[in-house]
N, C-alpha and C positions, 0 to 999 in steps of 0.2 A: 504493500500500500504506500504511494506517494505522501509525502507530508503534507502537501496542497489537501488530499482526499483526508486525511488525518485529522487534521486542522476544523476542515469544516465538521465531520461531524462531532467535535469535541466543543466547539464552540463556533456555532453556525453566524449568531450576529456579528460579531468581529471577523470572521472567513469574507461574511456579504460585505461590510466594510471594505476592506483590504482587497476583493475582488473587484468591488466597485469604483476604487482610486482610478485605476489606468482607464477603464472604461468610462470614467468620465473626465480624464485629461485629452485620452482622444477625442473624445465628443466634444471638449471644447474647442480642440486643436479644428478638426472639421467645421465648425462653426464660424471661429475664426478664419480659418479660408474661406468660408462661403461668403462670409463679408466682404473678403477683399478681392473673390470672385465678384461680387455686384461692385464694388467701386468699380474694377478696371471697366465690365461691361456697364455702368451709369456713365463711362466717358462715353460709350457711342450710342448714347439721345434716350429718348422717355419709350420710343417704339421699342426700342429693343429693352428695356426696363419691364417694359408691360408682356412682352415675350417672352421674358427671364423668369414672368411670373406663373407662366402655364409651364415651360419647361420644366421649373421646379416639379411640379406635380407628377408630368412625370418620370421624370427624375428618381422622386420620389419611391416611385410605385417601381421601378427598375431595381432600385435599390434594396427595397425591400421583398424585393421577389427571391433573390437572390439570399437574403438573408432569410427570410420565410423559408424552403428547404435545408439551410443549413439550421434554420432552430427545431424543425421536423426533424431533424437526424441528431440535433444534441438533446432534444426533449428524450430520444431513447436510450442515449446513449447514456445520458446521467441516471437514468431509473435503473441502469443494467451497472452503471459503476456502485450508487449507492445500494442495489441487491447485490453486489459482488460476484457480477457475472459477466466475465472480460472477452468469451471464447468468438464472439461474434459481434465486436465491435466494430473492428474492419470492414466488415463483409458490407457491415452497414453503411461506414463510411462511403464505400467503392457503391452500391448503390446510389448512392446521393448523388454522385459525380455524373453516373448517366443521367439521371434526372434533370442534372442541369445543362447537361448538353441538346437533352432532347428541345427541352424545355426553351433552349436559346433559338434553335431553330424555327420554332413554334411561333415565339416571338417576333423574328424576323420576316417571318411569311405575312404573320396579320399586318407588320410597319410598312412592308411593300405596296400591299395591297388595299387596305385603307388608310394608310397615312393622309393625303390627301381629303379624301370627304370629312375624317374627323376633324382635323387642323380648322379648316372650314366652317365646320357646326359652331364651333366652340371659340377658335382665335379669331380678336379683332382683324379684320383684313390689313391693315397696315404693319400687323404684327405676324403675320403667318409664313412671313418668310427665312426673317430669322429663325423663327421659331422649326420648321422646316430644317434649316443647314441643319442646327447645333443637335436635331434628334437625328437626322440621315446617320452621321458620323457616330454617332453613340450607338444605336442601332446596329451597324456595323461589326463594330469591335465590342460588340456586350456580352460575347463569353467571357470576357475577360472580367468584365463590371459581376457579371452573377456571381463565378468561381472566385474571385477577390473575395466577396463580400461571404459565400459560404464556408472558406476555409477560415475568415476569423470565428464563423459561430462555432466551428472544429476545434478548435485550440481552446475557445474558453470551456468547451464543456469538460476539457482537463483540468479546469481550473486555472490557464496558462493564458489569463487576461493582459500581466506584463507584457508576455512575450507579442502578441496579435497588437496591441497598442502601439509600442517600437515599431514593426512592422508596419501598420497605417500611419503611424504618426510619420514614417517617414513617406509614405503616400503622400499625404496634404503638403509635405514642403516641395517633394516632385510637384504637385500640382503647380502649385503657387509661382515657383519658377516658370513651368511650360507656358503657363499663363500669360507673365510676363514676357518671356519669347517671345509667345504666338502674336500677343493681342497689341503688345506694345513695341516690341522692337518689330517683328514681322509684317507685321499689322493687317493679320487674317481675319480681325472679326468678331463676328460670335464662331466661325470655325476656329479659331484659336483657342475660346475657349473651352470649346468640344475636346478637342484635341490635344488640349491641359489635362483635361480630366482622364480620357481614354488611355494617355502614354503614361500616366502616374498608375493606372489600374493592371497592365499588362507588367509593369515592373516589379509591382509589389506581388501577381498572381506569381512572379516566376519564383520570388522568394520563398512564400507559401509550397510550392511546389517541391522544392531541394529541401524545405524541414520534412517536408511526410514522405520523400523517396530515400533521402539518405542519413536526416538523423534518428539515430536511435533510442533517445532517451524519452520517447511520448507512447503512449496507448495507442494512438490513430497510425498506420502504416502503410503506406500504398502498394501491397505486394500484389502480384496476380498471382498470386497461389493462398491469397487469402478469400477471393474472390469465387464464390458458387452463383451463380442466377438465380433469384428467391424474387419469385413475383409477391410471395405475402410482404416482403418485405419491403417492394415499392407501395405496396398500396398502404401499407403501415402509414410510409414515410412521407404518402398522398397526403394522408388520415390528415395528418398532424400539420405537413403544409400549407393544403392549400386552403385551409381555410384563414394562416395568417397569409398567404398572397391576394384570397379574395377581399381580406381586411383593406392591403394596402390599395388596392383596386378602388373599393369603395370610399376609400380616405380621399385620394385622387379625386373622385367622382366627391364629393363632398369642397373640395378645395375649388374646382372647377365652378361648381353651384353657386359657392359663395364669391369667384370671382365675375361671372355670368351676370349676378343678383346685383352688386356692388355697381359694374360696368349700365345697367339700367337704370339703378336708383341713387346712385350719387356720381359727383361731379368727376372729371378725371384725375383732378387733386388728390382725391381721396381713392381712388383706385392704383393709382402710384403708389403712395404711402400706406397701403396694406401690403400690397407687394412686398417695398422694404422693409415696413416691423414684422413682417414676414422671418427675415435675416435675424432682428433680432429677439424674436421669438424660441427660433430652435435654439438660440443660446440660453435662454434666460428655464429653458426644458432640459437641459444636459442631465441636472443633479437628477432630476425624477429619471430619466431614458435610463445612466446610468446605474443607478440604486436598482430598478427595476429589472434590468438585464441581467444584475448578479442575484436578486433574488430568484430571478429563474432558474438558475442554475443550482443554487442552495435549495429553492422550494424540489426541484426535481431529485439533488439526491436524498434529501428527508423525507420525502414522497417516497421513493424504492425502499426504503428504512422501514416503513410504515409507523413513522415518530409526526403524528397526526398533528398534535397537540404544538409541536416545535415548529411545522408547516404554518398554520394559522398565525403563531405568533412572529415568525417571519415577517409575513405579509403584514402585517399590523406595523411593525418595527420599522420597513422600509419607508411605509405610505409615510408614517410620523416622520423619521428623517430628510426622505426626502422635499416634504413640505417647508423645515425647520432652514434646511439649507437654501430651499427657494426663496425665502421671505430676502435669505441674507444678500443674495444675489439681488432680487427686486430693487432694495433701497440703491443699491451702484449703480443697477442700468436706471435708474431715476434720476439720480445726480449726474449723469453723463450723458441721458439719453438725447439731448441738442447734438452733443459732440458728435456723438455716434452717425445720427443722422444726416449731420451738418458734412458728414465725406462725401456722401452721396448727391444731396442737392441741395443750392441753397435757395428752392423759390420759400416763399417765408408760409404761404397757404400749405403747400403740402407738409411743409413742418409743423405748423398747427395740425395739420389732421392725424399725424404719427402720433404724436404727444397723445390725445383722443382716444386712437384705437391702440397706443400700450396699454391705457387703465383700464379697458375694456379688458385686456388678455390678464393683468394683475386678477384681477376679480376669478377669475378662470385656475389658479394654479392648486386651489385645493384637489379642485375635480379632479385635472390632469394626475392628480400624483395616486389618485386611486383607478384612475383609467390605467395610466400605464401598467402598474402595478398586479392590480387581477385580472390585466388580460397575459402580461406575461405569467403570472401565475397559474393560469388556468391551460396555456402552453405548455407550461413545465408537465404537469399533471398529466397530461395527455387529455385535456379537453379543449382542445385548438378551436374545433368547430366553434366554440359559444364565444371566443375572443372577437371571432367571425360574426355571428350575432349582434354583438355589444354595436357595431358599426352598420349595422341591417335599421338596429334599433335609432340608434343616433343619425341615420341618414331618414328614413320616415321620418323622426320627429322634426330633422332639421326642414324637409319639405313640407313638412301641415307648416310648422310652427312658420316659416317663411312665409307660404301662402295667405295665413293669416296675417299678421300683422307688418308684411310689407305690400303685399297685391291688395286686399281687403280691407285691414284698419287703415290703410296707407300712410304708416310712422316710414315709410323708406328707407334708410341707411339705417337708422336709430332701430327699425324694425331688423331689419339681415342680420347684425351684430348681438339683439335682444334673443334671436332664433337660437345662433351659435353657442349662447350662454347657455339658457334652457336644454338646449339636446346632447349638451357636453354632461350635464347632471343626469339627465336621463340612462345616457351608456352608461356613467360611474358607478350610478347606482347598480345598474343591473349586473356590470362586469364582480363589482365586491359580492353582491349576493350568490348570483351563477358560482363564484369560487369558495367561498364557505360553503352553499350547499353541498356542493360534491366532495370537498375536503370532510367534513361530516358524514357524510353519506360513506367516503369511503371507510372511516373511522368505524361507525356503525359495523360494517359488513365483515369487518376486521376481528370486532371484539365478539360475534357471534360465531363463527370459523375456528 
């Protein structure tokens, strides 16, 4: 038994601690580029600003497709570590890997083929060509963006969060450099900044690659003589996927809604400036992403333990810290948040309308910290499907609650933003309850066996 695996189950709150550091230094390190991705792209004008804001999405949903199967394959793999049953780890692994080839392919066929009509539905016309380049190119090269993003969820489910941070963290400073290459000295574009992002993802995939072929010190190994063909064990690893890939889909699909809705009922000012507190948004979310990512991995192996009671209070533990930490963060991006913005543009309307829709997202951070939380928790467990759910739920409510009170009561802006609030408590609630029932339930089914 590794001391990483030791550690946690000796003392699982400080393991999530100490797992959670790197995992949210890289998350902030990513953040931080992403900021200084939108600087370089706010030097080339507001169209491409407002482009930068659908590609996020999906972006987004690329990104977490990719990590979606690789937490299908650590969600099993931590139940099989903490049941101390090692013999068919790999085999797992090496499934995953087709998966995501298939999977890339798959991909590729739908961007070919309706890239165009959706671009169309959804992007402003004057924004649909940037928007167009910077996904052709990512599109492209996006074995690289899945497989990148699936061998960090590999590594942490060893517990080996240092090691996968180093590794991205040196991603984000690849970026940031190509970036500057591409966008400023080259002066590509928004394909510069595609192709900042793709040449930093194929660099870091190949490092990923040389730790699981040739070193020896990890659980995960990439041997072909580990590897047998087990359809149960695709569809296991379906199971547990795709319902955080349909998450991320619907997330997208929810981000689109609310930039659609915004683009309608308020000025272009304030469609800018969502955009960019956009940027600083996933920063001011690191602590919760973070915290929440190692409780997955601790909830799943005290889940295989069958240490019910240590599960729950997990989950309890992270939600509280990770709030305690948000607050602390909150007060700095409030003291600075002019500065911040102030890189990006300086018309003085849309910096009025950021300042607005930050306090809007302040108001928001308790929910978030129990959304993130028991939907990855409820990953861990192997009830992926209802993380899936929790966004079923949250995107209905976000569609009535819209309906009504921006097309019907006609509040406009003050309505979209009122929606967002309300269907973010809606999911929260349902994702905590969904994960204490079954965490009970399996408790239950446990102490009668």
């Amino acid at each position: 038994m590794s001391d990483k695996i030791k550690e946690i189950r000796d003392n699982p709150f400080k393991a999530m601690l100490i797992l959670s550091i790197p995992i949210i230094i890289l998350l902030i390190f990513n953040e931080t580029y992403s900021m200084i991705d939108t600087y370089f792209i706010s030097t080339l004008g507001k169209t491409v600003i407002v482009a930068f804001g659908y590609i996020a999405q999906f972006y987004y949903f690329l990104n977490r497709t990719g990590k979606g199967i690789g937490r299908g394959v650590s969600s099993m793999i931590t139940r099989l570590i903490g049941a101390e049953k090692y013999e068919n780890i790999n085999n797992i692994a090496l499934h995953g890997c087709i998966i995501i080839i298939i999977l890339t392919l798959l991909l590729q066929l739908i961007f070919l083929l309706s890239s165009d009509i959706i671009l169309k539905l959804i992007v402003p016309e004057s924004s649909i060509l940037p928007t167009h380049i910077y996904l052709q190119c990512l599109f492209t090269f996006l074995i690289f963006v899945l497989s990148s993003e699936y061998f960090v969820e590999l590594l942490n489910s060893e517990g080996e969060t240092r090691l996968s941070t180093r590794i991205m963290i040196l991603g984000v400073f690849l970026n940031i450099s190509f970036d500057y290459i591409f966008i400023v000295l080259i002066k590509l574009g928004i394909l510069g900044a595609s192709l900042g992002t793709v040449v930093s993802y194929i660099i870091t995939t190949i490092i990923f690659l040389y730790i699981y072929i040739f070193r020896k010190s990890h659980i995960i190994k990439f041997k072909k003589s580990a590897f047998k063909f087990d359809v149960s064990i695709i569809v296991e690893i379906l199971k547990n996927a795709i319902p955080i890939i349909l998450d991320s889909l619907m997330s997208t699909i929810a981000g689109i809604l609310v930039l659609t809705a915004l683009k309608q009922f308020a000025p272009p000012s304030t469609l800018i400036a969502f955009v960019l507190i956009l940027r600083v948004q996933m920063l001011l979310f690191t602590p919760i992403s973070g915290l929440s990512r190692a409780c997955n991995i601790i909830v799943g192996y005290l889940f295989g333990a069958k240490r019910y009671k240590d599960v729950l209070k997990q989950m309890h533990n992270s939600i509280l810290v990770s709030f305690l930490i948000n607050i602390l963060i909150s007060v700095i991006l409030i003291l600075f948040l002019k500065i911040i913005i102030g890189l990006f543009t300086k018309d003085p309307i849309v910096l009025r309308e950021t300042q607005k829709i930050f306090y809007v997202i302040l108001i928001d951070l308790i929910t978030f910290s129990v959304i993130h939380n028991g939907n990855q928790g409820l990953i861990a467990i192997g009830y992926s499907s209802h993380s899936f759910y929790s966004v079923i739920v949250r995107i209905v409510s976000l569609l009535a609650l819209t309906g009504i009170l921006a097309y019907l009561c006609k509040f406009g802006e003050i309505g979209v933003f009122s929606s967002l609030l309300l269907s973010d408590i809606i999911q929260g609630t349902y994702s905590y309850f969904r994960f204490k029932h079954f965490v009970l339930k399996e408790e239950k089914k446990s102490n009668t066996t």
